[in-house]
ZASEGU-377632 format. One record per residue (C-alpha): x, z, y; residue in one letter. Coordinates in nm, 3 decimals. Layout:
<pts>
        u        w        v  type
        X        Z        Y     A
...
</pts>
This chain:
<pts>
        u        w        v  type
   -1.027    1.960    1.366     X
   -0.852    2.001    1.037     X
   -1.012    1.872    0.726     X
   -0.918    1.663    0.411     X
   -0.902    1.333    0.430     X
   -1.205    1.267    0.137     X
   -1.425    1.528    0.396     X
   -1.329    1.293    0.690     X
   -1.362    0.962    0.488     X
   -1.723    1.084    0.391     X
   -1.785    1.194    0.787     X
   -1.702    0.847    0.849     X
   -1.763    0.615    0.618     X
   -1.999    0.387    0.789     X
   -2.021   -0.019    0.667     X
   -1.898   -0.189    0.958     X
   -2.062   -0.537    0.926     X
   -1.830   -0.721    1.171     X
   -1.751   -1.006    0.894     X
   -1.373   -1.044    0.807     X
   -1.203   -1.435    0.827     X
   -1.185   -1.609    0.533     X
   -0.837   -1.642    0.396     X
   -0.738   -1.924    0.268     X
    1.207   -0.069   -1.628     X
    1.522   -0.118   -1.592     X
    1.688   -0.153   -1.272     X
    1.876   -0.507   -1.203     X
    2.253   -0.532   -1.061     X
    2.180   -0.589   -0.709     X
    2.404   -0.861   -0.627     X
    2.197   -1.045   -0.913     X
    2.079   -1.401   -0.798     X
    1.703   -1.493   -0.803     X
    1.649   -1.671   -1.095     X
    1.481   -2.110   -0.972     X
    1.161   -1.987   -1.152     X
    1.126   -1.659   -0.954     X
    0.879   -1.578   -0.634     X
    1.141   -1.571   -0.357     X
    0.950   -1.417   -0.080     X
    0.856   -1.063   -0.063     X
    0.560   -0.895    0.201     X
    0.555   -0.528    0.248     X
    0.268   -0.382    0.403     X
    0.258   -0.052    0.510     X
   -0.001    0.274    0.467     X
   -0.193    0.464    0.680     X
    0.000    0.717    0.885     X
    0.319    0.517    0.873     X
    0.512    0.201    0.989     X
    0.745   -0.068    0.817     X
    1.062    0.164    0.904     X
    1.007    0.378    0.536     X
    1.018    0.036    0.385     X
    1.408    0.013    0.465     X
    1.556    0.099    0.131     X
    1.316   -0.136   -0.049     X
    1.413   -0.417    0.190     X
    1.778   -0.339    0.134     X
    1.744   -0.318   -0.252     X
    1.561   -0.628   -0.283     X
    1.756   -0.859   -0.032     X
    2.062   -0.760   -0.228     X
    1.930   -0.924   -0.533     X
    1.820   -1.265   -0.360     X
    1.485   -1.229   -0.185     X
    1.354   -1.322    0.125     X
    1.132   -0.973    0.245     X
    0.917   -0.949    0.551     X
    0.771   -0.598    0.685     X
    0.436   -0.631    0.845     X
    0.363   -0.422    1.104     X
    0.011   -0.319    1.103     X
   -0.161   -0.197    1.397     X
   -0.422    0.077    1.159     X
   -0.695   -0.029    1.429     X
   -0.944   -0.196    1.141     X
   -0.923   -0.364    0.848     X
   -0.977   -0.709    1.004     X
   -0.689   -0.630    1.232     X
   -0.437   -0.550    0.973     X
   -0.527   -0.795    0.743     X
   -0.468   -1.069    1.037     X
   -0.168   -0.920    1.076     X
   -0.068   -0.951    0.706     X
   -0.179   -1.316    0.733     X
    0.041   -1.410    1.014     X
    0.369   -1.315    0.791     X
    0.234   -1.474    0.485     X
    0.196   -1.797    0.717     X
    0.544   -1.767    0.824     X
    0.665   -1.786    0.472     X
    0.795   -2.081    0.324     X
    0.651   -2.117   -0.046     X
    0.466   -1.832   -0.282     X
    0.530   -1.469   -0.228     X
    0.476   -1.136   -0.388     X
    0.211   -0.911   -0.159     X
    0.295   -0.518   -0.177     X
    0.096   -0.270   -0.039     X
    0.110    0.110   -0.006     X
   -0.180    0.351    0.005     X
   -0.424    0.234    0.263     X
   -0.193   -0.042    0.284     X
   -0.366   -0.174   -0.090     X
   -0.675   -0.223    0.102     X
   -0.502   -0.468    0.318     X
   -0.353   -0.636    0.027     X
   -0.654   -0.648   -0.171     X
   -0.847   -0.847    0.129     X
   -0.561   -1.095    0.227     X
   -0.387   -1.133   -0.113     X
   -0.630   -1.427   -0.140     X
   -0.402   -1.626    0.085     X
   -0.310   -1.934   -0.123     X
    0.067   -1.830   -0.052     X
    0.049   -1.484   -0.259     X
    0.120   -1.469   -0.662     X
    0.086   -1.150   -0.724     X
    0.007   -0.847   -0.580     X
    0.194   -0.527   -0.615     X
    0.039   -0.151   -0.531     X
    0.243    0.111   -0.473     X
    0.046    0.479   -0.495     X
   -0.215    0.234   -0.342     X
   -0.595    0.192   -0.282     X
   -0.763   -0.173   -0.458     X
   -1.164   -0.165   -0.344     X
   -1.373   -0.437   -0.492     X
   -1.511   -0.710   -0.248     X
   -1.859   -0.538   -0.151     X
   -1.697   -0.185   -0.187     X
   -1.571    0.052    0.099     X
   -1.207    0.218    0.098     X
   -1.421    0.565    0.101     X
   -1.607    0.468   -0.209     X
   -1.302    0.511   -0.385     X
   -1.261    0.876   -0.335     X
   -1.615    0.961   -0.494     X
   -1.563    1.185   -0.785     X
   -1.238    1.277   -0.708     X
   -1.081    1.582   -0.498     X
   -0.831    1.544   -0.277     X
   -0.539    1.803   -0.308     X
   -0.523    2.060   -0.051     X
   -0.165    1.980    0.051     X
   -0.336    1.645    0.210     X
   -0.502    1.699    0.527     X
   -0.574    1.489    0.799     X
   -0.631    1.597    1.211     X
   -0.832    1.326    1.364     X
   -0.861    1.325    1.706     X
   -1.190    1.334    1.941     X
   -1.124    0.893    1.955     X
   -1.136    0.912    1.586     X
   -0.806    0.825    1.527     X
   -0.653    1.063    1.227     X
   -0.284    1.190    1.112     X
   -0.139    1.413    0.897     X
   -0.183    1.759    1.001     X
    0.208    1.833    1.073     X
    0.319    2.142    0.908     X
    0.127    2.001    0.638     X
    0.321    1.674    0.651     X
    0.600    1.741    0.405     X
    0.423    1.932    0.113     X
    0.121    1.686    0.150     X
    0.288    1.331    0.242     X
    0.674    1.341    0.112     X
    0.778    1.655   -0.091     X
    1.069    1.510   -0.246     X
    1.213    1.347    0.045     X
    1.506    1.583    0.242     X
    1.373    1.731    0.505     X
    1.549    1.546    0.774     X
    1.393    1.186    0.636     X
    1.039    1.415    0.589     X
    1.109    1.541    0.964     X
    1.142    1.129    1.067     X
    0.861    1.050    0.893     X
    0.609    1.289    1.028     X
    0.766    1.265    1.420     X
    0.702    0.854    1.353     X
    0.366    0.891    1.270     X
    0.056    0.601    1.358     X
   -0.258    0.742    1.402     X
   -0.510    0.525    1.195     X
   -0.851    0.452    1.260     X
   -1.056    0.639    1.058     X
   -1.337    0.433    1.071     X
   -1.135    0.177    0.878     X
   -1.256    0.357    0.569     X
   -1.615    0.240    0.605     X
   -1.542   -0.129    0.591     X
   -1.640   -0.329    0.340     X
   -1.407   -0.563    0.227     X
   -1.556   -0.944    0.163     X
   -1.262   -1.038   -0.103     X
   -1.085   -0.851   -0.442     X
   -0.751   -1.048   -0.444     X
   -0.673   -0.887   -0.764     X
   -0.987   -1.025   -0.967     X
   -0.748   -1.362   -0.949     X
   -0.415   -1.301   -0.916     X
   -0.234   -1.065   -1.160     X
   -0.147   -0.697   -1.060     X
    0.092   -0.407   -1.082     X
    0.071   -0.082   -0.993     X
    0.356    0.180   -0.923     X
    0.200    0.520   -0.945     X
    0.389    0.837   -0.812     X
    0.286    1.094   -1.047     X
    0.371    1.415   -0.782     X
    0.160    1.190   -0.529     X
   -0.028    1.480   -0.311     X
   -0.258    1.223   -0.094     X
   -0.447    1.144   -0.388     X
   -0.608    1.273   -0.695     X
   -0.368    1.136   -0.964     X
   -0.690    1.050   -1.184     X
   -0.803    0.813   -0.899     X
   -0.479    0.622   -0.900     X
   -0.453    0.595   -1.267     X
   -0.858    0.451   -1.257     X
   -0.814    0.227   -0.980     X
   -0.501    0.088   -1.129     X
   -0.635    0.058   -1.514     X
   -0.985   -0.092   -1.325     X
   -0.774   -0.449   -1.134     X
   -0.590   -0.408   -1.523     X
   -0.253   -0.367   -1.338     X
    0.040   -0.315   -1.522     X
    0.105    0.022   -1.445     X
    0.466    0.226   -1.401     X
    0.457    0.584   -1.332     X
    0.729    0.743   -1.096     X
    0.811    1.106   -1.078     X
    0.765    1.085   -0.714     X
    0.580    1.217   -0.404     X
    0.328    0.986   -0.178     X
    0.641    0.868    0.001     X
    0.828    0.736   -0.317     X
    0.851    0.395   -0.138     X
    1.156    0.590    0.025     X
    1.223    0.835   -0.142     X
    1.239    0.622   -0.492     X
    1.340    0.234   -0.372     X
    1.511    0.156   -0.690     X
    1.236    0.223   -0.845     X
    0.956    0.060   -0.632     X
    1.204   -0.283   -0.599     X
    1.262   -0.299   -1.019     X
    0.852   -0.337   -1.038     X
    0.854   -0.612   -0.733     X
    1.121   -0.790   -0.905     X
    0.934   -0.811   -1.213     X
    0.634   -0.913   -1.057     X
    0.833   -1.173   -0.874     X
    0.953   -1.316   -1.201     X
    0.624   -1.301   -1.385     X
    0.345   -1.364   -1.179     X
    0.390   -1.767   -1.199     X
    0.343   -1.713   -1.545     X
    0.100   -1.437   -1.522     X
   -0.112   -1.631   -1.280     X
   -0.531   -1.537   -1.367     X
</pts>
């Protein structure tokens, strides 16, 4: 069954009560040392329909300049179960660290970004519920655009319809990378959509948002509300949904600057 994913979010967006654990522009040379002052620890946290392997050129780019940058893995079976799996790399770290999340991947940040380790949160073309809101709610008023559509399975796990992959997912990526990405794809749980999240990480520590302004997984008027609504400091990339690859430079300038602001941005 092939349908959009704001058609499937609606099909499923059904509060799952199961309670969540509390938890406690211009680019930079990139041999450039981390200033004593800076966040030195970096968490990247994947999307939906993805793993930590697209984060590669972000990991590269910021290493080179001095940081310390773990890739969580998540599993896309529920929100609880990626955000425990967010919460096991911020426990690893040793001292305060920059969150990052991309697309479904801001949900996850958004719920365990209230770890007393993370300074600041960073969303890349991401999704930033309230606490008491649903990841679905966000799509209401807004249209998907056709590119973007979403075969979920009879176990209501979803993924990108494939020869809709490129156009819809990462249309400025070459096709061989766009080819990788689509063969590598996790199947989420669509369900994960209907869970409300218990915490808004971003209503206390400060925000920025790196929007890709080609983005074809969402309606660029959602991205540009959800970001102005946490008041994240917002760049704009001329960039598909897969700019987190396909525009690293980019995506690591904004991390570094929320790296070496948020102590001093802190709500």
């Amino acid at each position: 069954m092939f349908r959009t994913i704001r058609n499937i979010i609606l099909a499923t967006a059904v509060v799952v009560s199961a309670p969540l654990p509390a938890i406690a522009q211009t680019s930079k040379s990139p041999n450039e040392t981390v200033a004593a002052a800076t966040v030195k620890n970096i968490v990247l946290v994947h999307g939906a329909f993805a793993d930590g392997s697209g984060w590669r050129a972000v990991h590269q780019n910021l290493t080179a300049r001095g940081y310390h940058v773990t890739i969580v893995q998540n599993p896309l079976t529920s929100l609880e179960d990626d955000v425990a799996a967010t919460r096991r790399v911020l426990d690893r770290q040793d001292g305060p660290a920059i969150l990052v999340g991309h697309s479904w991947g801001g949900t996850v940040i958004t719920e365990a970004g209230v770890h007393p380790q993370v300074r600041g949160l960073v969303y890349v073309s991401a999704l930033s519920p309230d606490a008491g809101e649903t990841t679905a709610q966000q799509y209401e008023g807004y249209t998907t655009p056709p590119e973007f559509v979403i075969e979920t399975g009879a176990d209501g796990y979803g993924v990108v319809k494939s020869d809709k992959f490129a156009a819809g997912f990462a249309a400025d990526a070459t096709e061989a990378d766009a080819a990788f990405l689509n063969a590598s794809q996790v199947p989420i749980n669509m369900s994960v959509f209907g869970t409300k999240l218990q915490h808004a990480a971003w209503r206390t520590k400060p925000s920025w948002a790196v929007i890709a302004t080609q983005d074809r997984a969402f309606d660029q008027r959602m991205l540009q509300g959800m970001a102005k609504r946490i008041g994240a400091k917002v760049t704009n990339v001329t960039a598909s949904h897969a700019l987190y690859l396909t525009q690293p430079t980019a995506v690591a300038d904004v991390i570094d600057e929320a790296a070496r602001k948020s102590l001093a941005n802190a709500r």
